[in-house]
C-alpha positions in Angstrom: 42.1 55.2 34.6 45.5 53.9 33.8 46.4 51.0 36.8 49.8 51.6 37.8 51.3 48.3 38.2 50.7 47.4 34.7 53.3 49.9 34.1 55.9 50.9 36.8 58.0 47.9 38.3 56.2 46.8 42.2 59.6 47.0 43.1 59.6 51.0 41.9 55.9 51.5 42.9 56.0 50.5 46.1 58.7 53.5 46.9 56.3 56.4 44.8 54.7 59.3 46.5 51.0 59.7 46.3 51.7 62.8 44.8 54.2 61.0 41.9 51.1 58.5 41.8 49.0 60.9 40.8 51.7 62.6 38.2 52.4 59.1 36.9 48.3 58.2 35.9 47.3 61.7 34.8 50.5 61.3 32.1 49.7 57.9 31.6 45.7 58.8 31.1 47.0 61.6 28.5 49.7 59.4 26.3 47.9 55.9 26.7 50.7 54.5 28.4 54.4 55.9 28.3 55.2 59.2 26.4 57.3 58.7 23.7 60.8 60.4 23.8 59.9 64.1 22.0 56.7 63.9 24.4 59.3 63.2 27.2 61.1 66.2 26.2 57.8 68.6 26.1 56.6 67.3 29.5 59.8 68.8 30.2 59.7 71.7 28.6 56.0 72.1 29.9 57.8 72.1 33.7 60.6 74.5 33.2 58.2 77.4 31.5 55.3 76.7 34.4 58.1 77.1 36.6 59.4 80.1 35.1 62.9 79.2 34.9 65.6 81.1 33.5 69.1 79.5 32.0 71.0 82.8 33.3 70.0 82.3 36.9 70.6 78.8 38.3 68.4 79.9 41.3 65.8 78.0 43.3 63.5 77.7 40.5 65.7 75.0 38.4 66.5 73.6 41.7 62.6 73.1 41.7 62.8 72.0 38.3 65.4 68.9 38.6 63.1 67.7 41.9 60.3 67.7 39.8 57.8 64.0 39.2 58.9 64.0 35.6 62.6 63.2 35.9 61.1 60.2 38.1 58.8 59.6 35.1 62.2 59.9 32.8 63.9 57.4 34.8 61.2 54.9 34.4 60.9 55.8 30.6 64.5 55.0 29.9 64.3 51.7 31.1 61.9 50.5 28.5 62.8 52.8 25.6 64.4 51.2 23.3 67.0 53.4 21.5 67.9 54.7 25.3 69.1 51.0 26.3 70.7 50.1 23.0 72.8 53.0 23.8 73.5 51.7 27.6 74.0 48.3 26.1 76.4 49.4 23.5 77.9 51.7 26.7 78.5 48.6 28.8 80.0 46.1 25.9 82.7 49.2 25.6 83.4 49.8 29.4 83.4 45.9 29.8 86.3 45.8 27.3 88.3 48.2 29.4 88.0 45.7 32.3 88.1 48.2 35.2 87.6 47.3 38.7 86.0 51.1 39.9 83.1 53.1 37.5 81.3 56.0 38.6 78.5 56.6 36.7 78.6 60.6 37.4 74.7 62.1 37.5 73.6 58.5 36.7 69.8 58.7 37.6 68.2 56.0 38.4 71.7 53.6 37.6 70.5 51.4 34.8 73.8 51.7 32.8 75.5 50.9 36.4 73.0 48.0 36.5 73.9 46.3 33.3 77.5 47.3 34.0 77.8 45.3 37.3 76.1 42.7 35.7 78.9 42.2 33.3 81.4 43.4 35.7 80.1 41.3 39.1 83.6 41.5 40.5 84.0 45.8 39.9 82.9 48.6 42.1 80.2 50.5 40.5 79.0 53.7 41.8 76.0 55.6 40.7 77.0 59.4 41.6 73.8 61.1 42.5 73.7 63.4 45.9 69.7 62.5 46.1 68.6 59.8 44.6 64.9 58.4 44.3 64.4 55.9 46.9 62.3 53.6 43.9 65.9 54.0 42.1 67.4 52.6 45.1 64.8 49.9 45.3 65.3 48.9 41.5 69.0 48.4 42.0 69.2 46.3 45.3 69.2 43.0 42.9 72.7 44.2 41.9 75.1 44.0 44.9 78.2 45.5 43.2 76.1 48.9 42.5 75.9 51.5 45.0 74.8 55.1 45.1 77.0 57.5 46.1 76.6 61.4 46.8 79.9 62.3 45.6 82.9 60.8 44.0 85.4 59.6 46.5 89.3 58.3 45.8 90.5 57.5 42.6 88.1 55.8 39.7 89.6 53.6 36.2 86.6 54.5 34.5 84.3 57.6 34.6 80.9 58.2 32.8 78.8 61.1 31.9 75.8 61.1 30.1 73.6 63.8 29.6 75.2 65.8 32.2 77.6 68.9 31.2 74.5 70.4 28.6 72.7 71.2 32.2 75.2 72.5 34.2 76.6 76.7 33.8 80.3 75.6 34.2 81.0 72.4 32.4 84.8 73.0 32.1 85.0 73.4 36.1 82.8 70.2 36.6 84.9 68.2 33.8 87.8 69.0 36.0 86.9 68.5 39.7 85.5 64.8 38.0 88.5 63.8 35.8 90.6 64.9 39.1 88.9 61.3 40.5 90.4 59.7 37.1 93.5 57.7 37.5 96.5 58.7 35.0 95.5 57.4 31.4 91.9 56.2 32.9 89.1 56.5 30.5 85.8 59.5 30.7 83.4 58.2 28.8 81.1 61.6 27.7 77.7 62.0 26.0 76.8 65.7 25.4 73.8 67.0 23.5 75.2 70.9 23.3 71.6 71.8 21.1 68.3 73.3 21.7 66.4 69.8 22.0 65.1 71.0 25.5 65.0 73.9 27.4 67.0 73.0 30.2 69.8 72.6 27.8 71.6 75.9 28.9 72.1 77.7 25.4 74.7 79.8 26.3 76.8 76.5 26.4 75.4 76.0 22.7 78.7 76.8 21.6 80.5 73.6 22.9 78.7 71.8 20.4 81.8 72.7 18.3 84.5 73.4 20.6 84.1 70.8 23.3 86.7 67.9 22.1 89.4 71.1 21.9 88.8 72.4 25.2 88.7 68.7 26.8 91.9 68.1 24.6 93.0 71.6 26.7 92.4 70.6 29.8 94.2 67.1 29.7 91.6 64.5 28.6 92.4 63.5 24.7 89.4 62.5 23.1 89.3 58.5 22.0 87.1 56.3 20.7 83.3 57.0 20.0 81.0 55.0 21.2 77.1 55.3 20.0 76.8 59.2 20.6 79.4 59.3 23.1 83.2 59.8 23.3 85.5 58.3 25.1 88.5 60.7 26.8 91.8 59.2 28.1 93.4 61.3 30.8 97.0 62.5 30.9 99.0 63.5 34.2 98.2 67.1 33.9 94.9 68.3 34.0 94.9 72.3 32.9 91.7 74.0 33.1 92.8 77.6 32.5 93.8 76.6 29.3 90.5 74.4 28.6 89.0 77.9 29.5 90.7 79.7 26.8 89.6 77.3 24.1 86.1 77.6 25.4 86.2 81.2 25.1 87.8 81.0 21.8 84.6 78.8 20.5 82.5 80.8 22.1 83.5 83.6 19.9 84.1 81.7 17.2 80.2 80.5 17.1 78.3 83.0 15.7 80.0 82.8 12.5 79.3 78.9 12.5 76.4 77.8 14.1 73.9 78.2 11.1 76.2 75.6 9.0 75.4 72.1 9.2 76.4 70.1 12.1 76.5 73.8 13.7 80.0 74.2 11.7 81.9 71.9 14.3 83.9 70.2 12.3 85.2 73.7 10.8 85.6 74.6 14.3 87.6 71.9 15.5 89.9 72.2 13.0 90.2 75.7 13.8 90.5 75.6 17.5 93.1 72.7 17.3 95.5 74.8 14.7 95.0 77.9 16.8 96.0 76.5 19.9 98.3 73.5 18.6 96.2 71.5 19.9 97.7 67.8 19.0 95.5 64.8 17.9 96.9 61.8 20.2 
């Protein structure tokens, strides 16, 4: 029987359920140790099929889902993968050159980008958005006193962050906007999307953004920047348009059929396609 402490930070165990105990052994016991990332993935999967969730209804079931023992278990994964915090690590050496004084890390789990952020940044704001967060997230970030969780953005931010977020969520053109509305004029969203069937919780009827999301961010008033590991960073202008984004959107959606069995699902085609139908412009 795996002992925990050998594994899970004191700091973290010490705020774990019995009942996320228990989770964390018997997947420990199975893997010898921690899962590796595709085993990640089908621990998920496992949960949303026993669950018997559905993409088209965003119902109690999902809600179930999200609260579940392995997004705890993916938190704790993260921080010792390595690919995940090269990624963070190459995250933070871009925000760091932006210098900003207020980041929200929007859906940031259990904050270890904010972590390594305020380290570099110990005189910034950092905020990990997350309406309820895991008290062992809490306890892990207390040695950083410029990071705080928040349940909602407040005010105005320099610099916001999504990771992993929009691929999850039934209206990511509405949620783009009511966060980039906390984005001060020619502030900077830095985005990671994985619009693909790597999990099930990925929502596939958003599949189509995999080709059409820089047009409809273009759209709505965020004009897509620099790319950062598999990220992109988004500068905002003083208009933010979200009808418009929604056109785009629809436009790819209908477009994707036609595409999505080409390589890269055909989004460079698209792109191209979306920007000289809606004269879209490039800066």
């Amino acid at each position: 029987m795996t002992d925990l402490a050998t594994l899970v930070p004191a700091v973290a165990l010490q705020q774990l359920t019995l009942e996320e105990q228990v989770y964390l052994r018997e997947i420990f016991d199975r893997f010898d140790g921690y899962p590796k990332l595709e085993q990640v993935w089908q621990l998920m999967d496992e949960q949303w099929v026993a669950l018997g969730c559905d993409p088209e209804h965003m119902d109690d079931r999902v809600a179930r889902f999200y609260r579940h023992p392995v997004w705890m278990l993916n938190g704790l994964f993260i921080e010792q993968h390595l690919l995940s915090m090269e990624n963070r690590v190459a995250f933070t050496y871009w925000v760091v050159a932006h210098r900003p004084t207020r980041v929200a890390d929007f859906g940031g789990g259990f904050g270890g980008l904010a972590r390594l952020i305020g380290q570099a940044l110990p005189d910034a704001q950092i905020e990990v958005v997350e309406p309820y967060p895991h008290a062992a997230a809490i306890a892990i970030s207390e040695d950083a006193p410029n990071v705080r969780f928040v349940p909602k953005l407040t005010g105005d931010y320099d610099l916001l962050i999504a990771t992993d977020v929009f691929e999850h969520v039934p209206d990511p053109l509405g949620l783009a906007l009511e966060t980039a509305e906390h984005l001060r004029v020619d502030g900077q969203y830095l985005i990671a999307n994985c619009f693909q069937p790597v999990i099930l919780c990925h929502l596939p009827q958003l599949f189509y953004f995999n080709m059409g999301w820089d047009s409809a961010m273009r759209a709505l008033g965020l004009v897509p920047g620099d790319r950062v590991e598999y990220a992109r960073a988004y500068r905002r202008l003083e208009k933010l348009d979200v009808a418009e984004a929604r056109k785009v959107g629809d436009f790819a959606r209908r477009l994707y059929p036609w595409f999505q069995y080409l390589p890269g699902h055909g989004k460079l085609i698209g792109e191209v396609l979306l920007g000289a139908f809606f004269g879209l412009r490039k800066s």
